[in-house]
C-alpha positions in Angstrom: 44.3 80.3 89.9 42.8 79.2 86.9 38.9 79.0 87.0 37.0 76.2 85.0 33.9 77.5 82.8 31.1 75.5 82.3 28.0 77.1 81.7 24.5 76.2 82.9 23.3 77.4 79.9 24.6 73.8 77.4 25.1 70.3 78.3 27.8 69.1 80.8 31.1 68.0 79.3 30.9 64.3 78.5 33.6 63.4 80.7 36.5 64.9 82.9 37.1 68.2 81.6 35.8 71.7 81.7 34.0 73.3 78.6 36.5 76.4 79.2 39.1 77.9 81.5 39.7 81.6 82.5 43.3 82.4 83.3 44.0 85.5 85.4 45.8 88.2 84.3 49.6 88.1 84.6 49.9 84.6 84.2 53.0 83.1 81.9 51.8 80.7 78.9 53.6 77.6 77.9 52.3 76.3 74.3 53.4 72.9 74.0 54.1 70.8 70.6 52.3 67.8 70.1 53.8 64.6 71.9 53.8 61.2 70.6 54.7 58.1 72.6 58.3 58.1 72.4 60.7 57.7 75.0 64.2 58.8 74.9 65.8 55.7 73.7 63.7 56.0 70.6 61.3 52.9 71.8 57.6 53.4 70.8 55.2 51.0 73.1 52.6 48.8 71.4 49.4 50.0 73.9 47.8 53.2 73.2 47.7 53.4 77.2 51.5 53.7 77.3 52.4 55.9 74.6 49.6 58.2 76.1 51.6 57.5 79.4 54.9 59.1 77.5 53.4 61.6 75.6 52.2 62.8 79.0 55.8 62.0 80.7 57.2 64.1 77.6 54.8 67.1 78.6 55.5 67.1 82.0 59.2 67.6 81.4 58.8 70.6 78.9 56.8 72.4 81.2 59.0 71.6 84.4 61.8 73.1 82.4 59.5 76.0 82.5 59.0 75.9 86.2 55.7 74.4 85.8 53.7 71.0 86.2 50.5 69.3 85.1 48.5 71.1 87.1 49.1 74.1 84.8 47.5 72.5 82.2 44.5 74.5 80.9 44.1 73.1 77.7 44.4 69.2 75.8 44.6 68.2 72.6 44.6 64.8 71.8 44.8 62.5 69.0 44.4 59.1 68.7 44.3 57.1 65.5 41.3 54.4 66.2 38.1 54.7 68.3 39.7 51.8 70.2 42.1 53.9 71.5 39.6 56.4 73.3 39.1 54.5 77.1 43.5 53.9 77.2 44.0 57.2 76.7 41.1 58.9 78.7 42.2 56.5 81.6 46.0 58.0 81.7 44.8 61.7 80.8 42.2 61.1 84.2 44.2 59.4 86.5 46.8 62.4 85.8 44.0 65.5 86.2 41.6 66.7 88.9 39.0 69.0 89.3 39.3 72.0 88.2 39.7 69.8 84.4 41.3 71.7 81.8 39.3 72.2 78.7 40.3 69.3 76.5 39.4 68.1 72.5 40.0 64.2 71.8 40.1 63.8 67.7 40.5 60.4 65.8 43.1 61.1 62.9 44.3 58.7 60.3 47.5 58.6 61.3 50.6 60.0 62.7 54.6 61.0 61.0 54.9 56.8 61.8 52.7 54.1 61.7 53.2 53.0 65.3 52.5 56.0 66.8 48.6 55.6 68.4 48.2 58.7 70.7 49.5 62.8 70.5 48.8 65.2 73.0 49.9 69.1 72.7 49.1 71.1 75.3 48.7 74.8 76.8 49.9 75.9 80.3 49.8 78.8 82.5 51.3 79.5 85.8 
């Protein structure tokens, strides 16, 4: 079971994640690639929301092919390309994680491979 790290010692993350995670030994790693918000039929939604929806759709199919789930999730990366974006995509990553919170990094960026593309998300997994 992987155990969330957040020492007493610095501030509390500023929202739902954990400042680290400890994976026990003996556990399989899944590095994922980073997602955009692309669904198989090549459409690319106008909200941020929804492409963070697919990137996480996306995700969740790489790592069931690996006989794993969200819940293995120890580690986010995220990308967004405008501070507007920040609440849509924080509001799909939390509705889709509970406690323990991976560790997790949310970067603006100027842009993506294609100018519709508003939200990435890589991730790292163990199980």
């Amino acid at each position: 079971m992987k155990r969330p790290l957040s020492p007493a010692s610095i501030r509390p993350p500023f929202a739902r994640y954990s400042h680290g995670v400890e994976v026990p030994p003996g556990q399989r790693l899944v590095v994922c690639s980073g997602q955009l918000g692309i669904g198989p039929d090549e459409s690319v939604p106008e909200d941020a929301g929804a492409q963070a929806q697919l990137c996480f759709a996306n995700i969740a199919a790489i790592l069931a092919e690996a006989r794993m789930t969200l819940d293995n999730v120890l580690r986010i990366n995220a990308f967004v390309t405008d501070r507007a974006h920040l609440r849509a995509y924080m509001d799909v990553r939390d509705s889709l994680f509970a406690e323990p919170y991976p560790a997790s990094t949310l970067m603006i960026v100027s842009g993506f491979a294609r100018p519709e593309f508003k939200v990435e998300v890589e991730v790292i997994a163990a199980g």
